[in-house]
ChimeraX commands (.cxc) that place a marker at each C-alpha (Angstrom):
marker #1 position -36.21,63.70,-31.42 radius 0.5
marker #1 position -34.16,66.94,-32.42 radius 0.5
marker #1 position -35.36,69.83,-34.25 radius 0.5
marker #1 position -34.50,73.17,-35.30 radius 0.5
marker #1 position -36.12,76.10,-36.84 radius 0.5
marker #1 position -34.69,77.80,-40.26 radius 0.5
marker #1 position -36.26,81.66,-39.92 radius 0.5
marker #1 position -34.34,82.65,-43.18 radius 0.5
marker #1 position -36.48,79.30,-44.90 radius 0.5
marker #1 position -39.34,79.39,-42.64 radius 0.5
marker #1 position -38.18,75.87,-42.49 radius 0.5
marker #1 position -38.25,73.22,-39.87 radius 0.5
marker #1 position -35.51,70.27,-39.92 radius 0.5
marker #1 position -36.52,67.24,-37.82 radius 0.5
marker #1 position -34.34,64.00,-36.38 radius 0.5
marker #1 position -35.20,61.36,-35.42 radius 0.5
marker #1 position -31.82,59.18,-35.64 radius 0.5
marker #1 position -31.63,56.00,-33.31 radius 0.5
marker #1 position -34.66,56.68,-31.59 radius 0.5
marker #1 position -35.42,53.35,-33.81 radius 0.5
marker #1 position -34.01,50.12,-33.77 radius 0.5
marker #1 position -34.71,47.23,-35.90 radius 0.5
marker #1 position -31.80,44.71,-37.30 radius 0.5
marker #1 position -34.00,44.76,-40.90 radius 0.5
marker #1 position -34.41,48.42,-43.02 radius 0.5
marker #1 position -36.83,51.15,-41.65 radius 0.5
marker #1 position -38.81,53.49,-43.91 radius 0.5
marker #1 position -40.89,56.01,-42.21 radius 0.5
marker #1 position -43.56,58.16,-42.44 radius 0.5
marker #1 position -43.95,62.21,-40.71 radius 0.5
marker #1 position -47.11,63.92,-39.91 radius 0.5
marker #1 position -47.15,67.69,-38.52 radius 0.5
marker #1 position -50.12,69.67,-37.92 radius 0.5
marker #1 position -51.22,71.79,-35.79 radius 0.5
marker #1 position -54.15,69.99,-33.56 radius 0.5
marker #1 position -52.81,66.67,-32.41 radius 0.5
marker #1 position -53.57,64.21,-35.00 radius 0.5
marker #1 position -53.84,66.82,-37.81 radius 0.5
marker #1 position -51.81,66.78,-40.98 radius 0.5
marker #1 position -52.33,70.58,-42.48 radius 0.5
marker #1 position -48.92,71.06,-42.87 radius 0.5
marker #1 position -47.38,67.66,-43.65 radius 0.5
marker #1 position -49.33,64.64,-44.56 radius 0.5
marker #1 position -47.61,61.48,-44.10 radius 0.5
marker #1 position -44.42,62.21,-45.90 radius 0.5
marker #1 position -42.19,58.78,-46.70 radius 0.5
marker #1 position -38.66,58.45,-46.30 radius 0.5
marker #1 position -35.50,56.26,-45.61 radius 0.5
marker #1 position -33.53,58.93,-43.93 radius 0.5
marker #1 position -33.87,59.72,-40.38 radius 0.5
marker #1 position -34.62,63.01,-40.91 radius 0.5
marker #1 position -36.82,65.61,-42.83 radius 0.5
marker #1 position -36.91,69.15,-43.76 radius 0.5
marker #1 position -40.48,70.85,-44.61 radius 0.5
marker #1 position -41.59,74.28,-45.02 radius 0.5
marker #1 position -45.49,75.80,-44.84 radius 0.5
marker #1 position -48.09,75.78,-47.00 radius 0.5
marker #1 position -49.44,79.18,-48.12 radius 0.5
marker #1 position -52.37,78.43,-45.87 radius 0.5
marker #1 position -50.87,79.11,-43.02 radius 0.5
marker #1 position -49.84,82.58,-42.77 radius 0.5
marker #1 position -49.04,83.43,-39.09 radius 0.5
marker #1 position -46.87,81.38,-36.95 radius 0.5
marker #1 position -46.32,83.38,-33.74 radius 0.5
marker #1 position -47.33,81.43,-30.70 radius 0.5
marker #1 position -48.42,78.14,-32.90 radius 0.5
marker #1 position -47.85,74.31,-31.89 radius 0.5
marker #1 position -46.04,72.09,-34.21 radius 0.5
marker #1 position -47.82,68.08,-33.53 radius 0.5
marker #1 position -45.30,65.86,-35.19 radius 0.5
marker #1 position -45.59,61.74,-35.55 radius 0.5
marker #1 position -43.07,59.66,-36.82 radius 0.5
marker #1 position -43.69,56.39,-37.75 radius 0.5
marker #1 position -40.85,53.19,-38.62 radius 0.5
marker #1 position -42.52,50.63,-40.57 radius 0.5
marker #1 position -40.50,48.10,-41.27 radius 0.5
marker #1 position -40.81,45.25,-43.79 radius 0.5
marker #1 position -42.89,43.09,-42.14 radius 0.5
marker #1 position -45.67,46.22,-41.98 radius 0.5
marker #1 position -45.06,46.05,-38.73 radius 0.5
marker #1 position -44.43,49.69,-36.87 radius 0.5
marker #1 position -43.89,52.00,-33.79 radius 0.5
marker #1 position -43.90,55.50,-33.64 radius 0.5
marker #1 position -42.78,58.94,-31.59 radius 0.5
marker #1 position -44.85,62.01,-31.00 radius 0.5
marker #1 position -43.48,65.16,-30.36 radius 0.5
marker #1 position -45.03,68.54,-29.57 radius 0.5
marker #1 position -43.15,71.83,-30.54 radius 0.5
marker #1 position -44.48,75.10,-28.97 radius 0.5
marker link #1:1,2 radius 0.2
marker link #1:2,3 radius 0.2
marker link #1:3,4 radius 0.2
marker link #1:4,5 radius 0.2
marker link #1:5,6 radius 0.2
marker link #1:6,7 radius 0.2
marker link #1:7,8 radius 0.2
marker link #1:8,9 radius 0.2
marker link #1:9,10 radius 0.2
marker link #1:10,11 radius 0.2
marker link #1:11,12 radius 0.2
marker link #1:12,13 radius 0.2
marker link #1:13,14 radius 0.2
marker link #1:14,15 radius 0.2
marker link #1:15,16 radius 0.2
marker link #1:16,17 radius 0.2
marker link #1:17,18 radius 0.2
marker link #1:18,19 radius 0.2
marker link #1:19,20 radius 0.2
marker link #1:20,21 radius 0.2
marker link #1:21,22 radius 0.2
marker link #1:22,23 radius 0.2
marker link #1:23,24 radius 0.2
marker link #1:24,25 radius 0.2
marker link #1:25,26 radius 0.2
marker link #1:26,27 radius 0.2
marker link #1:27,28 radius 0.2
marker link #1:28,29 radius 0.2
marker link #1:29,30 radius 0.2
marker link #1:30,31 radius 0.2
marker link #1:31,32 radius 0.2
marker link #1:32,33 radius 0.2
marker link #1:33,34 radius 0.2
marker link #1:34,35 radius 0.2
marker link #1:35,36 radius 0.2
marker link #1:36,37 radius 0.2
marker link #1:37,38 radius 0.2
marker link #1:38,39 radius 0.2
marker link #1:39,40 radius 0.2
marker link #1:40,41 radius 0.2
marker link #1:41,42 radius 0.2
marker link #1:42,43 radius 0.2
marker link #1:43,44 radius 0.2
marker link #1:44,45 radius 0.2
marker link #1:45,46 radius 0.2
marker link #1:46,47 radius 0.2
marker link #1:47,48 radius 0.2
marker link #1:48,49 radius 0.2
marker link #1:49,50 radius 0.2
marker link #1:50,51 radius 0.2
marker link #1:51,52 radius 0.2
marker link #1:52,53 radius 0.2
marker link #1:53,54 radius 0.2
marker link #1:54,55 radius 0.2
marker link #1:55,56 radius 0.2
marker link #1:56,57 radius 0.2
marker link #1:57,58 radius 0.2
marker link #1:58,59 radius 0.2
marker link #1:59,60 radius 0.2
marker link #1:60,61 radius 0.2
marker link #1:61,62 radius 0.2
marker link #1:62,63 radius 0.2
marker link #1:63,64 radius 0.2
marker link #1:64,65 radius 0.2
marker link #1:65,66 radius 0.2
marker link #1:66,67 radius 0.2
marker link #1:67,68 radius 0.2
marker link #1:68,69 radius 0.2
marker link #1:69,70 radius 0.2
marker link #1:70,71 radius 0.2
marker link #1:71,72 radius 0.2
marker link #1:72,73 radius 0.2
marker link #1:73,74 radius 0.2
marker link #1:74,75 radius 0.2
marker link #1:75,76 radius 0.2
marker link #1:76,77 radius 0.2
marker link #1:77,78 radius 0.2
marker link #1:78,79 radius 0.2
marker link #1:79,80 radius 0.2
marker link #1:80,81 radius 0.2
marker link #1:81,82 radius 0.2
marker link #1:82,83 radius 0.2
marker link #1:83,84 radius 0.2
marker link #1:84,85 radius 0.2
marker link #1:85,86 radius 0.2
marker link #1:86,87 radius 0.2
marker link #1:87,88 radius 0.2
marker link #1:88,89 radius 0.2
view
């Protein structure tokens, strides 16, 4: 999984292209918090795309030395579904 930080924003841009493969369509679903398992800054956000941009809620004012717990999740049509974790420090 790629990702990259937008200062300017205050943004974060995640990827998660072909970490996935399924021969039917994926949607998908992104947590990020900031305790493993949390969702204070994104709560299970669908998509098609393979990647997501997302910003901070006004709750969370300082940043500096905080960990990012992301989880992606492909669900495909069946309702079947595997996901990634990824910790950014």
């Amino acid at each position: 999984m790629k990702h990259s930080w937008h200062a300017g924003n205050k943004e974060y841009t995640l990827s998660w292209d072909g970490i996935f493969v399924s021969e039917f369509p994926l949607f998908y679903e992104v947590s990020v918090g900031t305790v493993e398992g949390g969702c204070d800054i994104l709560q299970w956000q669908e998509t098609t795309r393979t990647n997501i941009t997302f910003g901070f809620p006004p709750t969370i004012t300082n940043m500096y030395k905080m960990s990012l717990y992301v989880y992606v999740r492909a669900i495909s049509a069946g309702g079947t579904y595997e996901g990634v974790k990824l910790v950014i420090t």
